[in-house]
N, C-alpha and C positions, 0 to 999 in steps of 0.2 A: 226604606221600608221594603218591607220582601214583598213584593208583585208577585209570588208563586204563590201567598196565602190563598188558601182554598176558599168556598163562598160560607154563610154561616152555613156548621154541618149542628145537626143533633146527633146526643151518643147513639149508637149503635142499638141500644135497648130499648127505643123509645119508639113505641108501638101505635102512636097515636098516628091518625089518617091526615093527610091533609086537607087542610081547610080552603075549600074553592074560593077567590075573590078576595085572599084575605094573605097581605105578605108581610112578613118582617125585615128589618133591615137594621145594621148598623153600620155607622161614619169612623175610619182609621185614620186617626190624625196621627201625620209622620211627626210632628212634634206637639206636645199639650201640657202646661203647666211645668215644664224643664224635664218631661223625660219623653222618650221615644214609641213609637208606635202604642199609641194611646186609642183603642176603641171603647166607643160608647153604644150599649144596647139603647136605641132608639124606643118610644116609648111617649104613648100619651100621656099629657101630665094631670088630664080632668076627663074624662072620657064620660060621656052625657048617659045618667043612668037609663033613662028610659030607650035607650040604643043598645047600652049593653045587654037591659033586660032581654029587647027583642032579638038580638043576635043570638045571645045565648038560649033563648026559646026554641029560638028556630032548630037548636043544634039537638036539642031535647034536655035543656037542665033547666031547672025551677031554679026562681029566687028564694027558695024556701031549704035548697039544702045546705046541708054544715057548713063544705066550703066555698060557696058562694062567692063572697070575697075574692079567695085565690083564683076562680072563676077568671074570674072580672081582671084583676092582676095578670094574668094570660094574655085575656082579650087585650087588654092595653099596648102590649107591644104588636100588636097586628095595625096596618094600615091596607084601605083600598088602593086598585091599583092608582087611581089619579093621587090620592098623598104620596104615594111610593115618589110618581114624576113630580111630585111639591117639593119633597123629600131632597130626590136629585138636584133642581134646578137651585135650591135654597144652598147645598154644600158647594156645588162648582162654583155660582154667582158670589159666596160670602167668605169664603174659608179655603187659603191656598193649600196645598201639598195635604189635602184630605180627599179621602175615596169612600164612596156611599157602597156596602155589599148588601142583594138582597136575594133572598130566598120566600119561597112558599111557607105560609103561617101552616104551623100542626095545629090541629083540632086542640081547644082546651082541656083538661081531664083532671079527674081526682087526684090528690096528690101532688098536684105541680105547683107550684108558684110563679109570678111573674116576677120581675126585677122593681116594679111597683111596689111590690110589696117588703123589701127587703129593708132591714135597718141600713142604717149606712155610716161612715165612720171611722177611724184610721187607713185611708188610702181608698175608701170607698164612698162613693159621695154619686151626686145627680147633677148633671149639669144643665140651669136652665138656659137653654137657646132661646126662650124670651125672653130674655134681660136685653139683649140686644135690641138699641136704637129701628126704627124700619122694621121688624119683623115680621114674615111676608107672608107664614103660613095660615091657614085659614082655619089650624087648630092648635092645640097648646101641644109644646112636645118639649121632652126633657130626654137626656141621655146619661143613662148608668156606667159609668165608670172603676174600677179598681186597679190602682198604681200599686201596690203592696210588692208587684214583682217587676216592676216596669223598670227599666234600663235606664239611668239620665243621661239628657243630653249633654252633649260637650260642654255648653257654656256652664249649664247649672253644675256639672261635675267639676268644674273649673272653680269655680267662684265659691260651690262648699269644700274643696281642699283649700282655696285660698284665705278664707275665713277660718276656718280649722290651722292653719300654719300662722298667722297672722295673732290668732288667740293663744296658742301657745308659746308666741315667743315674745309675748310681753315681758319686758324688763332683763331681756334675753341683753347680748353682747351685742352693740352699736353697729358695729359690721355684717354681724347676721343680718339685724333690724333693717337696716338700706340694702344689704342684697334681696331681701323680702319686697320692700317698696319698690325695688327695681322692678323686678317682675311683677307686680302688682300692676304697673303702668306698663309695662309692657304689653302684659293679659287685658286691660281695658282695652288698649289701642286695637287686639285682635278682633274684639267683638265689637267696636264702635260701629260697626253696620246693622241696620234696622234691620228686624226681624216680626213677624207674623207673630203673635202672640195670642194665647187663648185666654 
């Protein structure tokens, strides 16, 4: 995992003030689902409407304009500072070779969307961190993902050439077939040690 990765930045263009009391954060899992350096946008997964109401009251936006919703889809990825340290204590205690980045929440604004509100779907998906046995947070939180460009890991790069060479040399020459088998057992033996899994 690159350690020099910088903390979450917004683009350059993005004019909006920051939101006092209010941060965002996402977890860099060095490995997740068979490829590498996997982050998830952190993110509430029910966010209690009469809190978003008031929050976003307080900023000066009505539940009554257009995009409301997207609002709201904003607000979701913010946490107070004690979820931020929930946040922390939940990724170091539960999940090895991942690292929590946080940063100051931007103000919500027209025009934005949250990752709440996003379809999801070839390489892009939500990962619920409630599914998990013990779950210790004291609110529901899901984390947005997209693999679409994500690097795989050795073993999974291993194991889809080896299924790929293994499908193509069916009914192939005898010789081929057992130098394939060879390696086939060979490559098990390599990864016979337990690995952290997501």
């Amino acid at each position: 995992m690159n350690e020099n990765r910088p903390m979450i930045e917004y683009p350059k263009e993005d004019e909006r003030g920051i939101w006092p009391g209010r941060y965002r954060a996402r977890a860099i899992a060095k490995e997740a689902f068979g490829y590498k350096d996997v982050s998830f946008i952190l993110h509430h997964a029910n966010f209690d409407d009469d809190e978003a109401e008031r929050l976003l009251t307080e900023i000066g936006y009505s539940k009554d304009c257009e995009d409301y919703l997207y609002l709201v889809s904003q607000l979701e990825e913010t946490f107070t500072k004690d979820q931020i340290e929930e946040i922390r204590m939940y990724f170091e205690n539960s999940f090895d070779d991942t690292v929590v980045e946080t940063a100051p929440a931007r103000l919500p604004a027209h025009h934005y969307m949250g990752v709440g509100a996003l379809a999801v779907g070839g390489g892009t998906d939500f990962h619920m961190f409630t599914q998990y046995k013990d779950y210790p947070l004291s609110f529901k939180m899901f984390g947005y993902y997209d693999i679409r460009n994500a690097d795989l890991t050795d073993e999974r790069l291993v194991t889809e050439v080896k299924e790929k060479v293994l499908r193509n040399m069916k009914g192939r020459s005898d010789l081929i077939t057992k130098l394939i088998a060879e390696l086939h057992d060979h490559i098990d033996d390599v990864w016979k040690e337990p690995r952290v899994t997501w």
